[in-house]
Each structure stands twice: as C-alpha cells, then as structure tokens.
N, C-alpha and C positions, 0 to 999 in steps of 0.2 A: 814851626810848622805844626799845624792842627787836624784832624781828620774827625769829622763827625762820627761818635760813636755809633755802634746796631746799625750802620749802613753797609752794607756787604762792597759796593762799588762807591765808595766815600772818594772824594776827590781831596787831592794836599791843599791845604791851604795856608796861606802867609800874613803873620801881620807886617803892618804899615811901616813898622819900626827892621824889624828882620831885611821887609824889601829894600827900603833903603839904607842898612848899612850892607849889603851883598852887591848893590849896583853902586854904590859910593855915592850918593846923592840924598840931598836932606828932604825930609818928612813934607814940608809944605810942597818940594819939587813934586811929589805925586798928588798932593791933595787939587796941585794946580792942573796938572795932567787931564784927573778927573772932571773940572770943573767944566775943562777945555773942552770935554765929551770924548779925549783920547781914549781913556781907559777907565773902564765901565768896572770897578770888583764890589763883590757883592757884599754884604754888610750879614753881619752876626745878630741874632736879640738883643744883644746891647750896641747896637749900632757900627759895632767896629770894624773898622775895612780890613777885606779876608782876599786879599788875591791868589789865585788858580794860576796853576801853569801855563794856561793860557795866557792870562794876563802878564806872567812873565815874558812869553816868546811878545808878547803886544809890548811893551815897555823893552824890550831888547831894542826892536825893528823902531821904536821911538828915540832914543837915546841915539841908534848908529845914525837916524834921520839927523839929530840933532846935532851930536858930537863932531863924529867924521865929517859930515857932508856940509856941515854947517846952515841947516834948514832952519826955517822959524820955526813956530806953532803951525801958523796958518797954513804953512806949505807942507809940514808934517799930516795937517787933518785932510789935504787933499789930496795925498800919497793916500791912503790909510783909507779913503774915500775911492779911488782909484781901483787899489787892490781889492776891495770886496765885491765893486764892481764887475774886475775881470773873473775874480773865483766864481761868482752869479753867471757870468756868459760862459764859462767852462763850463758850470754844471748844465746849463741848459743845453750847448753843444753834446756835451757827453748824454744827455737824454736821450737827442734827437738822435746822434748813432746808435745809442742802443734800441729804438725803435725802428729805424731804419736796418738793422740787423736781423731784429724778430722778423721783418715784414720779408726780409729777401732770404732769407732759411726758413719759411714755413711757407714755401711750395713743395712741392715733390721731389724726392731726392734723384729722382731722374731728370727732372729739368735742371735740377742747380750742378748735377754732373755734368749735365752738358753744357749752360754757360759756362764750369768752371773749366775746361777742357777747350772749347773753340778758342781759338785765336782772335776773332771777331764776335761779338753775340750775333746770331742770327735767328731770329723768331721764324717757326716754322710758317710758310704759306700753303695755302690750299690751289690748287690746280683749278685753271675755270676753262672749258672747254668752249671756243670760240671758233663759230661757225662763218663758213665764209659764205658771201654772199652771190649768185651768180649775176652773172650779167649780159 
C-alpha cells in the first residue's frame, strides 16, 4: 500500500501484484479487467498501476459477477453499465426532491401550517357576490 507524500487527504493506493495476491487471482486477470474498460486504476510516473479502494469494492462486485453467479465479461460490463446508470437516475431523482422541497417550504409558515394540518388541501377562495336578476 502506498499513499502520496505532502498530501493532507492522500488516498491508499495498491500495486498490481498486492491486488492480486489479496483477491487470489493472477496479474494478467487484472491487466485484462482493465483492458475490458472494467476497471479503470490510475498509473504512477512510472507507469504503474495504483488501485484505490474504490477500485477494490469495483473488482469485489466483478469477481462476485464472475465467480458466484457465473457471468462473462460481457455480461459483467452491462451489470456495471447498469449500476451507474441507476446511481445517475438516483441522483437526479434525489435532485428533483430536494428542489421540489425548497419550493414547497419557502411559502409562508402559515400556509404550510395549514396544508400541514387539513385533512384535504383546500386553497382559500374569494367570495363573488351574484346578483339576481328580476323578471
């Protein structure tokens, strides 16, 4: 494990050889990973591959892909394709509520007492005075 010196928030990092005797799979299993665009770790000045903890939990979720369930590649990159998809549509849902939260607590605290309190919303009306007509 390596951590860049004089960096206050330095991330762990792992070589090539570490990863793979800790997951039990040999050196080229990751360099094919990579190739495959599974898992992206990022490279030192001298070119060497440094994987981050993240890249570890990504190579967990690849392995249980592979091992247990018995996926290919290909079906692994569409899982993995999948998942960032839905974390994308979380975070945009989770936008849109918190927008939609600012907009509906920034009226007046006596109106939002009183949607929050009726049983039914009821918007107040105005009274229109209708005259009858004789005949």
């Amino acid at each position: 494990m390596k951590r860049k010196a004089g960096s206050p928030d330095a991330k762990a990092t792992y070589h090539i050889s570490s990863v793979a005797s800790r997951y039990a799979i040999h050196p080229q299993t990751l360099r094919l990973y990579e190739r495959e665009g599974l898992l992206k770790p990022s490279r030192s000045e001298g070119n060497t591959r440094l994987y981050t903890d993240e890249d570890l939990k990504q190579l967990e979720l690849i392995l249980a892909l592979v091992r247990d369930l018995g996926v290919n590649l290909a079906g692994v990159e569409v899982v993995l394709n999948m998942r960032q998809k839905i974390e994308q549509i979380e975070a945009g849902v989770n936008e849109l509520l918190a927008f939609v939260k600012r907009e509906f607590y920034s009226g007046s605290e006596e109106e939002f007492a009183r949607r929050r309190t009726g049983l039914v919303p009821v918007r107040p009306m105005k009274m229109i005075k209708v005259e009858k007509s004789a005949k």
